[in-house]
C-alpha positions in Angstrom: 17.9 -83.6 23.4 18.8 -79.8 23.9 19.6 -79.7 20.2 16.4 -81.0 19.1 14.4 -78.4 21.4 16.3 -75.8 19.7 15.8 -77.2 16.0 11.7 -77.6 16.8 11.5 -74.1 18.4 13.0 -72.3 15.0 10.9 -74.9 13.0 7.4 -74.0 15.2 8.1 -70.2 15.1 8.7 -70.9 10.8 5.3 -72.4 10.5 3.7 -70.2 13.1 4.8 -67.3 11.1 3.2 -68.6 7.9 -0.2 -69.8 8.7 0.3 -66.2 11.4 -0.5 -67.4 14.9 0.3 -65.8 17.8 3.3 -65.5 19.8 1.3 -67.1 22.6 0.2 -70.2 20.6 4.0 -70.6 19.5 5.1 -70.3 23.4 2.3 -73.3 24.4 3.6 -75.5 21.2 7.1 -75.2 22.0 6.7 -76.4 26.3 4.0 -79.3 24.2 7.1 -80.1 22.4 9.1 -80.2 25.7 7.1 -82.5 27.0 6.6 -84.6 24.2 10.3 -84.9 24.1 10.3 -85.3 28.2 7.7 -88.8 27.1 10.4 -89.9 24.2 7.2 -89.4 22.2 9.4 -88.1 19.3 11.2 -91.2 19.0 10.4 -93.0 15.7 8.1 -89.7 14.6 8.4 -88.0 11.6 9.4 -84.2 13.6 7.4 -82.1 11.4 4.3 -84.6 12.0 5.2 -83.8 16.2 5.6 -80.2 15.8 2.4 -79.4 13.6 0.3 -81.8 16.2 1.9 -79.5 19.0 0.9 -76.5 17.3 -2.6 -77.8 16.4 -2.9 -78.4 20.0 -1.9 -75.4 21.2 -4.6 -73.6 19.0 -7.3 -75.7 20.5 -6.2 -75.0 24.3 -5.7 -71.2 23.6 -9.3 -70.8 21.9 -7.5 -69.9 18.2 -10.1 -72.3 16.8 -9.7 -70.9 13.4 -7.8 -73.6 12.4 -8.1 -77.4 11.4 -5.7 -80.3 11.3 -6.2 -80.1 7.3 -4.6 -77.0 7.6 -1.3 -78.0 8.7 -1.6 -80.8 6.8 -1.9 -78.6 3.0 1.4 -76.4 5.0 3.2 -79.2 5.2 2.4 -81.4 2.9 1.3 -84.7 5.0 -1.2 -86.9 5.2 -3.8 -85.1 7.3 -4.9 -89.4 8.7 -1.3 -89.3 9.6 -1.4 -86.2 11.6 -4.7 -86.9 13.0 -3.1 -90.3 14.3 -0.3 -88.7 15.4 -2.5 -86.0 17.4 -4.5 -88.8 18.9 -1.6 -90.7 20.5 -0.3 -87.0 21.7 -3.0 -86.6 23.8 -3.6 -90.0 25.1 0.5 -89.3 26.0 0.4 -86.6 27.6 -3.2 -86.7 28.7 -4.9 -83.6 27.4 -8.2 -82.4 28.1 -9.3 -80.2 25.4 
């Protein structure tokens, strides 16, 4: 489990870096991923789908509304319905008020 906190962090600072958020969003994503990991809600997830959901997140709770879930979605090149289910069972998980 250590190992995979490690692998997401360097993957959420890569595609922080490219669509340029802050270091403050990247901080919120990575604990988000923390505790999605804490819930096993990685388990049977594609990881990239659970670390742009984390980041999307963590632009939404630290007012950097500037981006959309499409936006991840063109980054990465997923199915934005994908990502938008995956956000939608993140926060029922971990029962986010945003």
């Amino acid at each position: 489990m250590f190992t995979l906190a490690i692998i997401a962090n360097r993957k959420i600072r890569n595609v922080a870096t490219v669509m340029r958020l802050s270091e403050v969003v990247q901080t919120a994503a990575m604990r988000l991923y923390s505790l999605a990991l804490e819930h096993r809600f990685t388990t049977g997830r594609k990881n990239m789908n659970v670390i742009a959901v984390c980041l999307y997140v963590a632009c939404r709770q630290k007012e950097t509304r500037n981006y959309m879930l499409i936006d991840f979605s063109d980054l990465l090149q997923v199915n934005v319905f994908e990502l938008g289910h995956t956000y939608l069972q993140l926060v029922q998980v971990l029962n986010l008020r945003l």
